[in-house]
Residue frames as a rotation matrix with the C-alpha (Angstrom) as fourth column:
UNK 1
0.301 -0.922 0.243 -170.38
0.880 0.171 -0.443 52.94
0.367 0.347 0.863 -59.17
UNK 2
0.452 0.250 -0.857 -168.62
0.671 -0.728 0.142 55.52
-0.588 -0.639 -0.496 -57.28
UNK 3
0.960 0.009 -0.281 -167.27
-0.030 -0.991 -0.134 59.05
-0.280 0.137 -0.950 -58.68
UNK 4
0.178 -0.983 0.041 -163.37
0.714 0.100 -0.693 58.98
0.677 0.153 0.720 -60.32
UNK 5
0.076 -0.443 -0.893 -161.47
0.945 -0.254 0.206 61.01
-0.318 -0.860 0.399 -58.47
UNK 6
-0.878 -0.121 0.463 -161.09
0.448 -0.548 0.706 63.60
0.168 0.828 0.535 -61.28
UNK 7
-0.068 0.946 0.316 -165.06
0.228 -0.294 0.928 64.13
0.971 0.135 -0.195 -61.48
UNK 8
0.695 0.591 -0.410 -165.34
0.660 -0.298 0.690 64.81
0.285 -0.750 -0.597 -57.44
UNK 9
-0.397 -0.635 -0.663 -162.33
0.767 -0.626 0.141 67.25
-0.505 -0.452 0.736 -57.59
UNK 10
-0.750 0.285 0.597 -164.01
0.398 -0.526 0.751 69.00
0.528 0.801 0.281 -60.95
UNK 11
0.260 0.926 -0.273 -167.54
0.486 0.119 0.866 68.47
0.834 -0.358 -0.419 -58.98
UNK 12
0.324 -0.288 -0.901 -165.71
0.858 -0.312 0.408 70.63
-0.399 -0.905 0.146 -55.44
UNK 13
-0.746 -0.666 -0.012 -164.15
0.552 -0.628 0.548 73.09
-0.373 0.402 0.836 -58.08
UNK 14
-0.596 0.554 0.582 -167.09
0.511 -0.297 0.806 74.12
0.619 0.778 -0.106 -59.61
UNK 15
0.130 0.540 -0.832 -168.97
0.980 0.057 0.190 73.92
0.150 -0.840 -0.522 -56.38
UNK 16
-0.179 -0.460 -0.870 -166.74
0.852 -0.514 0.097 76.83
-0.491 -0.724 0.484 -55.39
UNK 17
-0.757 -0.107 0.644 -166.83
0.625 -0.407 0.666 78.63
0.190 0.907 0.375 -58.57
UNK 18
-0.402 0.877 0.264 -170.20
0.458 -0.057 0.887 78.93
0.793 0.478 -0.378 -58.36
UNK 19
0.393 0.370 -0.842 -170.18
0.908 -0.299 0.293 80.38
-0.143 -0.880 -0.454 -54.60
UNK 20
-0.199 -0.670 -0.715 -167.81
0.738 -0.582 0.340 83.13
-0.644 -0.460 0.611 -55.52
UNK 21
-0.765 0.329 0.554 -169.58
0.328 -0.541 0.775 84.13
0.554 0.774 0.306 -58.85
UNK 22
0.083 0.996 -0.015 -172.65
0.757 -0.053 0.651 84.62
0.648 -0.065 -0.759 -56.53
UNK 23
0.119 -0.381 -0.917 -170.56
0.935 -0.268 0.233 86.32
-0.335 -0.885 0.324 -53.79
UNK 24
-0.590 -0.597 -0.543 -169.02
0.350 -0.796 0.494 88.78
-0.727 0.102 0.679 -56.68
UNK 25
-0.896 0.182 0.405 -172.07
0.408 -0.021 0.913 89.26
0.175 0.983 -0.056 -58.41
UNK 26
-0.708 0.690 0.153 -174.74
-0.648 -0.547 -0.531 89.78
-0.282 -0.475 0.834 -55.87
UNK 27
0.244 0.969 -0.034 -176.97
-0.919 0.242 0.311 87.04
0.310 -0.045 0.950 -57.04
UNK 28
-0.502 -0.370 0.782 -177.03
-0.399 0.901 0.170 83.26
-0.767 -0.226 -0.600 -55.81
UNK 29
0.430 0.900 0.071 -178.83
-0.565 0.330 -0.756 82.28
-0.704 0.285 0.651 -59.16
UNK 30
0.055 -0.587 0.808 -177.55
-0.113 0.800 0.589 79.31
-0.992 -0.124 -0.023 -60.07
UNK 31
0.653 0.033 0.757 -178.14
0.756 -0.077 -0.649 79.71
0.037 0.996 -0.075 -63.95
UNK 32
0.953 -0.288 0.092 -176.83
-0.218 -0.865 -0.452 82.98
0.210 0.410 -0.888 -63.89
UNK 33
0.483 -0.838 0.254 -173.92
-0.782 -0.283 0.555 82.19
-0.393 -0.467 -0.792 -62.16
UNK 34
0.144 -0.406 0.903 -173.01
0.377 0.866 0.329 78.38
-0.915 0.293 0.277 -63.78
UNK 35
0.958 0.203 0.201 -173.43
0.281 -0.537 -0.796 80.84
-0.054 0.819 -0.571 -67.19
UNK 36
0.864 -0.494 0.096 -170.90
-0.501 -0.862 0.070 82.99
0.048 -0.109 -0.993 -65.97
UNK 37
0.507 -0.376 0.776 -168.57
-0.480 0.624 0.616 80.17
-0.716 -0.685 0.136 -64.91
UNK 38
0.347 -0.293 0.891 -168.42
0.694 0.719 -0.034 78.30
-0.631 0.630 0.453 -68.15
UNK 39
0.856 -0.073 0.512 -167.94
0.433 -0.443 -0.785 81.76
0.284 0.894 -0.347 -70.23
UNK 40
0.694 -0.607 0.387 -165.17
-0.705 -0.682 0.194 82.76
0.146 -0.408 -0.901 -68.58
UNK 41
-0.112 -0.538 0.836 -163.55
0.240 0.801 0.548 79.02
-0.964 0.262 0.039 -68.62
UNK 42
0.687 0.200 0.699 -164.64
0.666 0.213 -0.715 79.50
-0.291 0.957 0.013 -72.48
UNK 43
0.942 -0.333 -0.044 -162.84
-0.328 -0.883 -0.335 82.83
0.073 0.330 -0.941 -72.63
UNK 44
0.194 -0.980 0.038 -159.51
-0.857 -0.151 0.492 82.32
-0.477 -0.128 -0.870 -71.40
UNK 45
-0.159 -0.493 0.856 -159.07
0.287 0.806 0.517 78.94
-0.945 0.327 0.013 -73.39
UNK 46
0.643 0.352 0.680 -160.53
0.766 -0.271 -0.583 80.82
-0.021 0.896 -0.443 -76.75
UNK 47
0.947 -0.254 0.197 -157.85
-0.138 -0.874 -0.466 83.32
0.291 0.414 -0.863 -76.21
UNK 48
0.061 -0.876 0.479 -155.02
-0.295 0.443 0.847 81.05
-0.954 -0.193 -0.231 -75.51
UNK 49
-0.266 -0.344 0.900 -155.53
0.508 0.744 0.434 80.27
-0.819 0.573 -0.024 -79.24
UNK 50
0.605 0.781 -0.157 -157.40
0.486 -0.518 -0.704 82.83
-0.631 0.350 -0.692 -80.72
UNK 51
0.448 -0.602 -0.660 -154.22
-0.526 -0.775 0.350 84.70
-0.723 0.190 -0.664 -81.81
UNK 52
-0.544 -0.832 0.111 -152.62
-0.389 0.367 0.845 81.82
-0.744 0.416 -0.523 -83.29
UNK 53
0.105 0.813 0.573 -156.03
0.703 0.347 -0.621 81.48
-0.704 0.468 -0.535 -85.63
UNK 54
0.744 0.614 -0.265 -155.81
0.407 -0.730 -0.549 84.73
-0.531 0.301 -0.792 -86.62
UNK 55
0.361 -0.897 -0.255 -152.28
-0.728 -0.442 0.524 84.30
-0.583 -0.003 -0.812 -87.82
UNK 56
0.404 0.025 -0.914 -153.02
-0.853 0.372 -0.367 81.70
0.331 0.928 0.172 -89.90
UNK 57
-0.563 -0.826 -0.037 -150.72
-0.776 0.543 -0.321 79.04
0.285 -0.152 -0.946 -87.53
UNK 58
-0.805 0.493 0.329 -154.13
0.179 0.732 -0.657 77.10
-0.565 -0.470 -0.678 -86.12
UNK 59
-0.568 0.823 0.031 -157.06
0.258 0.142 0.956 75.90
0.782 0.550 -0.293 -87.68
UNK 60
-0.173 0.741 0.649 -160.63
-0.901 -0.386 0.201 77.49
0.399 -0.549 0.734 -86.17
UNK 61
0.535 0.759 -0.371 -161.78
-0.395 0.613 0.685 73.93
0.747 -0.219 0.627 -86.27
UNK 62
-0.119 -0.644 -0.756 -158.42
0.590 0.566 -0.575 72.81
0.798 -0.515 0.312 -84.20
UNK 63
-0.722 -0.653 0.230 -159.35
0.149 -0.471 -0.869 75.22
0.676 -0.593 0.438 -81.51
UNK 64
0.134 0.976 -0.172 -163.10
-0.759 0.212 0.616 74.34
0.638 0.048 0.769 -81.44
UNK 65
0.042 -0.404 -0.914 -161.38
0.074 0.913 -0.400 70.92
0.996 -0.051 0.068 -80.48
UNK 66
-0.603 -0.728 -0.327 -159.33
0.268 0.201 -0.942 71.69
0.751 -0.656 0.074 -77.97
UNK 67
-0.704 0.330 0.629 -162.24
-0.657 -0.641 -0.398 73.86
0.272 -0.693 0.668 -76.45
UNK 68
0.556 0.734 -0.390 -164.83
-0.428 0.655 0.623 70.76
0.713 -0.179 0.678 -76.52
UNK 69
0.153 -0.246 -0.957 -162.62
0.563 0.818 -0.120 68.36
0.812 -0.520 0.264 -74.92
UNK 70
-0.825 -0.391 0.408 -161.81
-0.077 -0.637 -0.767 71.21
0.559 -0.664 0.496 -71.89
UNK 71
-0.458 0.791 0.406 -164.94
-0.888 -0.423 -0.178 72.18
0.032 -0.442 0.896 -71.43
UNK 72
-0.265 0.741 -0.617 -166.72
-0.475 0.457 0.752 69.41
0.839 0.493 0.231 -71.89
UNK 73
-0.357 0.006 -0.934 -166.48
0.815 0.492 -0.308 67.80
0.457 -0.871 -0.181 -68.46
UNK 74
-0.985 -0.159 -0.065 -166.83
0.172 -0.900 -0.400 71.34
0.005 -0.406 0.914 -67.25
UNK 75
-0.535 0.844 -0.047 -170.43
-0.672 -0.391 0.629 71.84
0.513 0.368 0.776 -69.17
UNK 76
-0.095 0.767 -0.634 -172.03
0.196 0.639 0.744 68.71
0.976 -0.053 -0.211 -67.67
UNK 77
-0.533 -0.082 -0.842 -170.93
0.820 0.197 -0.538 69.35
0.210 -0.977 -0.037 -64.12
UNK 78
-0.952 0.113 -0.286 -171.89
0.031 -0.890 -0.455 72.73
-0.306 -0.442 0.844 -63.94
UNK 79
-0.560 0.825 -0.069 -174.93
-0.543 -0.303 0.783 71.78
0.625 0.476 0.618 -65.76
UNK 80
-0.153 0.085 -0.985 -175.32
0.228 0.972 0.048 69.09
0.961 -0.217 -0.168 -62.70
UNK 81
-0.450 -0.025 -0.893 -175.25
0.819 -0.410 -0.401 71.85
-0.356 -0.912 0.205 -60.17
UNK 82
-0.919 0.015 -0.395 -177.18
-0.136 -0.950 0.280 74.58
-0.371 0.311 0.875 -61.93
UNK 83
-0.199 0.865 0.461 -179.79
0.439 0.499 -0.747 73.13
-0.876 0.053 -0.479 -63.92
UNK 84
0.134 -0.012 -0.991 -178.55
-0.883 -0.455 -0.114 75.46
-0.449 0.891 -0.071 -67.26
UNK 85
0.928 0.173 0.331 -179.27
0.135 0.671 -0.729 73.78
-0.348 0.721 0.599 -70.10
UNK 86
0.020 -0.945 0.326 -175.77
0.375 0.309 0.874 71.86
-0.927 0.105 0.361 -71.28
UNK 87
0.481 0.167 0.861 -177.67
0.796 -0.494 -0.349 73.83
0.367 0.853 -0.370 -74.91
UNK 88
0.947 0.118 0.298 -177.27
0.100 -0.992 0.076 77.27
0.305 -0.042 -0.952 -73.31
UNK 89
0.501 -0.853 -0.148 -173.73
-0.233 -0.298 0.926 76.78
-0.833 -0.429 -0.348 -71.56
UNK 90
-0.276 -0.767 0.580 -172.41
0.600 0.334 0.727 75.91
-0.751 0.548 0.368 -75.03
UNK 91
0.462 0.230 0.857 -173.77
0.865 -0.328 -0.379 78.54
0.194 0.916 -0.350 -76.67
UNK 92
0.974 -0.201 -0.108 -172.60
-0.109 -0.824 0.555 81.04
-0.200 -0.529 -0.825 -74.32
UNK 93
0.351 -0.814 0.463 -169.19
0.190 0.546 0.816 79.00
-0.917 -0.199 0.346 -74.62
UNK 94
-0.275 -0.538 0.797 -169.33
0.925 0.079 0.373 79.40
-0.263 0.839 0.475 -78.41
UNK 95
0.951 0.289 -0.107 -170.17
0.301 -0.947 0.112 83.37
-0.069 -0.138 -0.988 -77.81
UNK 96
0.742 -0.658 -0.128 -166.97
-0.157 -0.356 0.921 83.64
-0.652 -0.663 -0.368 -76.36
UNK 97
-0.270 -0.796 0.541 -164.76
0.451 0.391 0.802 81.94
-0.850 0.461 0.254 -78.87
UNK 98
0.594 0.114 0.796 -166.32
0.604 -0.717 -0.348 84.37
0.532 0.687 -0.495 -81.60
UNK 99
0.872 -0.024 0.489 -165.51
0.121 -0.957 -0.262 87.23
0.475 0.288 -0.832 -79.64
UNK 100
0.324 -0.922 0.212 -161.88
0.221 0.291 0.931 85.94
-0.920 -0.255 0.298 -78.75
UNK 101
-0.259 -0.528 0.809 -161.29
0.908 0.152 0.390 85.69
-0.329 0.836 0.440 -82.48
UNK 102
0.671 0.263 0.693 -162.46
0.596 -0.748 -0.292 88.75
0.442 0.609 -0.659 -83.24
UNK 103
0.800 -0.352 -0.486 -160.54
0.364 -0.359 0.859 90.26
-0.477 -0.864 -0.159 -80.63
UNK 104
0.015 -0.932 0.361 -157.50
0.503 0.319 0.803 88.69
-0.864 0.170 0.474 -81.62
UNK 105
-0.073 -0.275 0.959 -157.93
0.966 -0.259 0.000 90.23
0.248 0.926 0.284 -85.20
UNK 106
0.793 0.555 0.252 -158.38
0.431 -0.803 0.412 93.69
0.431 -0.218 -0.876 -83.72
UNK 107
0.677 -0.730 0.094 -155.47
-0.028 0.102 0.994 93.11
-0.735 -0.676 0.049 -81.58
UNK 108
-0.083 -0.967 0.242 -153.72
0.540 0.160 0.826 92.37
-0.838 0.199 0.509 -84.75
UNK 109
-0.386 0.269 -0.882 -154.95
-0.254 -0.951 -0.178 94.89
-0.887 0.156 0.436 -86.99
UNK 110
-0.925 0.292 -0.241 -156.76
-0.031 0.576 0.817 92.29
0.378 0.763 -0.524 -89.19
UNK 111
-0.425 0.804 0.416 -160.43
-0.773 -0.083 -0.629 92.73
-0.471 -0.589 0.657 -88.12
UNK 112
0.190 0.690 -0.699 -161.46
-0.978 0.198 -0.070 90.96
0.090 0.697 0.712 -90.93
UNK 113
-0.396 -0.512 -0.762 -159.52
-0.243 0.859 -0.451 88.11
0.885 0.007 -0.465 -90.25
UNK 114
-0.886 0.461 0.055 -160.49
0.115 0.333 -0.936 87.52
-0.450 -0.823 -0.348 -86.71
UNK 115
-0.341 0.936 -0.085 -164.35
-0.853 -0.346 -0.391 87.74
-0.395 -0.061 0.917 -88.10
UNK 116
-0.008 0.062 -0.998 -163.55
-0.737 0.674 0.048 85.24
0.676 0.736 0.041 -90.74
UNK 117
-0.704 -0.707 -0.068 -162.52
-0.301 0.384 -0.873 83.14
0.643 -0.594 -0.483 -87.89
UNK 118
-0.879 0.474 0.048 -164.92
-0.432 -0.751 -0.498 83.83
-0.200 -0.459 0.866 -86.19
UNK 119
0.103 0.750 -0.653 -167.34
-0.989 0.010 -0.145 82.93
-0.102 0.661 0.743 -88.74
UNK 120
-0.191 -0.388 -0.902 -165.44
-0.399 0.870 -0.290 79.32
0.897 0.305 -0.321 -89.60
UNK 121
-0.940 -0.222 0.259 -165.12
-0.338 0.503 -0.796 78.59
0.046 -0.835 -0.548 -85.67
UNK 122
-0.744 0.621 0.247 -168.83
-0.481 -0.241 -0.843 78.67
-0.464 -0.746 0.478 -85.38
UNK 123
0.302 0.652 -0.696 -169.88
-0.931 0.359 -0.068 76.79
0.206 0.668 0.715 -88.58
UNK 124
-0.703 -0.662 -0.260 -167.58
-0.527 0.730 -0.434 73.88
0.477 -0.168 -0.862 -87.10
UNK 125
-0.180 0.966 -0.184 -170.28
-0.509 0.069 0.858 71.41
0.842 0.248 0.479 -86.28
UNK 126
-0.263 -0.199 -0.944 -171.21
0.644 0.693 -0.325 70.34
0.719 -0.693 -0.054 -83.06
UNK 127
0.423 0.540 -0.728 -172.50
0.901 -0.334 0.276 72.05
-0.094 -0.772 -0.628 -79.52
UNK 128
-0.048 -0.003 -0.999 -171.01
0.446 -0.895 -0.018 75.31
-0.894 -0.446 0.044 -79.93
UNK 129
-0.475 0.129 0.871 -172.05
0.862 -0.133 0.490 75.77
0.179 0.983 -0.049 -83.55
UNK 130
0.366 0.892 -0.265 -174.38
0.842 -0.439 -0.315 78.52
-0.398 -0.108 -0.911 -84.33
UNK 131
0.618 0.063 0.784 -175.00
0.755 -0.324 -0.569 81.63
0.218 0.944 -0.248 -86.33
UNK 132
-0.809 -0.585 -0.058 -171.86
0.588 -0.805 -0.074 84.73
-0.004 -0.094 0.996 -87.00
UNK 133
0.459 0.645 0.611 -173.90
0.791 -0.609 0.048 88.03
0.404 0.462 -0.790 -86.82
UNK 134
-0.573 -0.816 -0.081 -172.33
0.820 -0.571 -0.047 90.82
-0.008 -0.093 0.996 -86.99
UNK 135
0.645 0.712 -0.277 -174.55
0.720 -0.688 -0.091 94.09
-0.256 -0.141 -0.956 -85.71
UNK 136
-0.450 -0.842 0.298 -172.74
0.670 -0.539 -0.511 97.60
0.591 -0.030 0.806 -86.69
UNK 137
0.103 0.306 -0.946 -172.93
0.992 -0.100 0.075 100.01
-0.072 -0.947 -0.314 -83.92
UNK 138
0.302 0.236 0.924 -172.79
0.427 -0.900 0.090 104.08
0.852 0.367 -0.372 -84.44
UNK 139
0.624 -0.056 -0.779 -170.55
0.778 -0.046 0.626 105.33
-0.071 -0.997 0.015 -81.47
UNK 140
0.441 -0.497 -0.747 -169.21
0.272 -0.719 0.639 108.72
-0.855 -0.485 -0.182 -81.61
UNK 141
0.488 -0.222 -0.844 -168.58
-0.605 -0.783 -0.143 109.14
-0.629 0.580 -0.517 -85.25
UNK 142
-0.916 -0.325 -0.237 -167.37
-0.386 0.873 0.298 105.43
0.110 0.364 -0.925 -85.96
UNK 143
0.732 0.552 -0.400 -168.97
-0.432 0.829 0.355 102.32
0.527 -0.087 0.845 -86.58
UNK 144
0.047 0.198 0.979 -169.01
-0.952 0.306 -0.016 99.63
-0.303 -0.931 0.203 -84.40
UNK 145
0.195 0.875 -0.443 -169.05
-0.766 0.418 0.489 95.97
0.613 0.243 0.752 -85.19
UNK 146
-0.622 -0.135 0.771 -169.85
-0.780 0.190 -0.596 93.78
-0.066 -0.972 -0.224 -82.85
UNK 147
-0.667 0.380 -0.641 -171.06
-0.170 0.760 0.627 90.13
0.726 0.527 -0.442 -82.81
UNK 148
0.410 0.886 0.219 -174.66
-0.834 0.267 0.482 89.27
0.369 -0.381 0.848 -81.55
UNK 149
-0.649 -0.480 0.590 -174.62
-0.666 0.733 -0.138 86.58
-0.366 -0.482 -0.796 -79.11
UNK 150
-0.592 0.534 -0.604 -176.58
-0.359 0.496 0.791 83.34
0.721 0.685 -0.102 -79.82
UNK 151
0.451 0.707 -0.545 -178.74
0.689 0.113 0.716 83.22
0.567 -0.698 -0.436 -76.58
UNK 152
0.487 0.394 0.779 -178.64
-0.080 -0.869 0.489 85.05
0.870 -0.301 -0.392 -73.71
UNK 153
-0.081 -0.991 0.103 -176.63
-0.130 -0.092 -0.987 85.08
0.988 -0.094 -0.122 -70.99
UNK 154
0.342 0.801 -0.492 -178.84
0.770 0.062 0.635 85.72
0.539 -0.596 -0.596 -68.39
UNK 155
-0.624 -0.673 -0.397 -176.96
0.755 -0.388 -0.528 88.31
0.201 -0.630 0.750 -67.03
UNK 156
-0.366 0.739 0.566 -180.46
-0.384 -0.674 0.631 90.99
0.848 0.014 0.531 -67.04
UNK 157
0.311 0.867 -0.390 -181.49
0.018 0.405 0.914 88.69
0.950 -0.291 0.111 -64.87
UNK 158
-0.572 -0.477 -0.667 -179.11
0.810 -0.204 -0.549 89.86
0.126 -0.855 0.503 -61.71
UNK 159
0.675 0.612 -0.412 -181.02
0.726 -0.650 0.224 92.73
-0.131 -0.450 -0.884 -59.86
UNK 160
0.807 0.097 -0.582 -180.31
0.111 -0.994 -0.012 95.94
-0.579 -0.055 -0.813 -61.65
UNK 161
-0.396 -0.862 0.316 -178.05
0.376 0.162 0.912 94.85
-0.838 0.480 0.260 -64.32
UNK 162
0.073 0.546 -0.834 -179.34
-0.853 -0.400 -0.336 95.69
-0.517 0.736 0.437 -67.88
UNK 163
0.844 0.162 0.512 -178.89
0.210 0.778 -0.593 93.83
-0.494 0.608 0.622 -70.93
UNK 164
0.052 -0.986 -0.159 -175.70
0.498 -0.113 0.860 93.59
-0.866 -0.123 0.485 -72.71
UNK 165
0.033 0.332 -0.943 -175.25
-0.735 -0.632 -0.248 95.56
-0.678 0.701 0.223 -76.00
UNK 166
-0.710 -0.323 -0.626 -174.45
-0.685 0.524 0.507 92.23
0.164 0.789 -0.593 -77.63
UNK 167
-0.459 0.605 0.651 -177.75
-0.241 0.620 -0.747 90.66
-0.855 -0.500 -0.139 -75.89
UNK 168
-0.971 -0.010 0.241 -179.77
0.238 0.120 0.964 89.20
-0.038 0.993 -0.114 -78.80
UNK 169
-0.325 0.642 -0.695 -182.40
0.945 0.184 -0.272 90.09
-0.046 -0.745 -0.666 -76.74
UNK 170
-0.381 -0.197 -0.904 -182.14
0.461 -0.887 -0.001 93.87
-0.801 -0.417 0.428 -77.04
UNK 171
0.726 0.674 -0.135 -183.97
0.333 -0.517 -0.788 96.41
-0.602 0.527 -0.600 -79.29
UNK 172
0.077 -0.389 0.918 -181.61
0.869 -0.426 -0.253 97.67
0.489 0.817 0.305 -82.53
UNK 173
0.313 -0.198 0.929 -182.41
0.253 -0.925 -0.283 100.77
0.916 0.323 -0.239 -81.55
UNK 174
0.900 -0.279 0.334 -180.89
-0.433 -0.644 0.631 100.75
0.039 -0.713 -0.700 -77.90
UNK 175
0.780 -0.625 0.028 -177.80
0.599 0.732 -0.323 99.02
0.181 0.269 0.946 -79.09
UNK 176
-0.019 -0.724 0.689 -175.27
0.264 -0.669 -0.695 102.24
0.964 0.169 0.203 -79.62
UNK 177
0.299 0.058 0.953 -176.68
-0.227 -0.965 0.129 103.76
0.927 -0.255 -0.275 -76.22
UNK 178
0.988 0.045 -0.150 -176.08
0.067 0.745 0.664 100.34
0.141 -0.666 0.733 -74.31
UNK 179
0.646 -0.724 0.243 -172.50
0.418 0.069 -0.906 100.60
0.639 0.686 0.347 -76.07
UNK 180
0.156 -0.515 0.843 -171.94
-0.248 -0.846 -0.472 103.60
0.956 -0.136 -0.260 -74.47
UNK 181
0.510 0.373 0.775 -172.95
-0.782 -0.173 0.598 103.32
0.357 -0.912 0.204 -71.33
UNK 182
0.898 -0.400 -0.186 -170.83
0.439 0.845 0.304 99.86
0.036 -0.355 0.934 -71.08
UNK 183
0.140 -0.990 -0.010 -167.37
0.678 0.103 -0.728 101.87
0.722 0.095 0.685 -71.88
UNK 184
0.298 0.049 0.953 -168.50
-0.712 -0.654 0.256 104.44
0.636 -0.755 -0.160 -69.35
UNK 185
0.850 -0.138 0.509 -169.07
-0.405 0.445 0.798 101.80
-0.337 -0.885 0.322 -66.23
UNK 186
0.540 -0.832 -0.124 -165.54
0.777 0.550 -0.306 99.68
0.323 0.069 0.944 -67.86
């Protein structure tokens, strides 16, 4: 049976994607880069809604929705050209939509609220479930908090990147100095 049309325009779109993440990234590793691809489709649709969670006008679980049914075509192809587990691009996916909602409650001077959120989006059952942690960080005289991803990104794995300070991967105790060193190079 041959290919809708839809799936070989998605299946050329990605294609590209996935040359220019390698182009602007310095690696051609297809995990790393189909990763990068789907969080960054995950972001901007978790923060086209993220605000209106955190304001009480949208349910978490109604923006969970909207992000499955987006992405979802999105997660298999790129898992069809990559070989990331369709596990790992939806965890990375539900990374992002935590730290959209947290954002968003920062943004509106309601941390707590965007955490709750946060917290609710991620208990919503289904491929981008998975656990809220919440690490505090020790930066200059404040605390930090910042949510722990649930897997890894792979992004260490680009020649001469580190880990991220949210890597779950990372030692406690080089968390604060990763911190830094990330608002330095931003």
């Amino acid at each position: 049976m041959a290919a809708s049309p839809e799936t070989v325009a998605l299946a050329a779109r990605v294609a590209e994607a996935l040359a220019r993440i390698a182009e602007e990234i310095g690696s051609g590793r297809p995990d790393v880069c189909g990763s990068r691809f789907v969080e960054l489709e995950a972001w901007e649709l978790a923060w086209a809604g993220a605000p209106a969670v955190v304001g009480g006008e949208l349910n978490p679980a109604e923006l969970v929705e909207r992000l499955l049914s987006r992405l979802a075509p999105l997660v298999a192809t790129v898992n069809a050209q990559t070989r990331r587990p369709r596990s790992a691009l939806w965890r990375g996916a539900g990374d992002r939509l935590a730290q959209a909602l947290m954002l968003a409650g920062e943004t509106a001077g309601d941390p707590q609220a965007g955490e709750e959120a946060a917290r609710r989006a991620l208990e919503v059952p289904g491929p981008m479930s998975g656990s809220f942690r919440v690490a505090e960080v020790a930066l200059d005289g404040a605390v930090e908090r910042v949510q722990l991803r649930n897997g890894c990104c792979l992004w260490s794995k680009i020649p001469g990147e580190p880990k991220c300070s949210v890597c779950p991967l990372l030692p406690e105790a080089e968390r604060a100095e990763r911190r830094r060193a990330e608002r330095v190079e931003a």
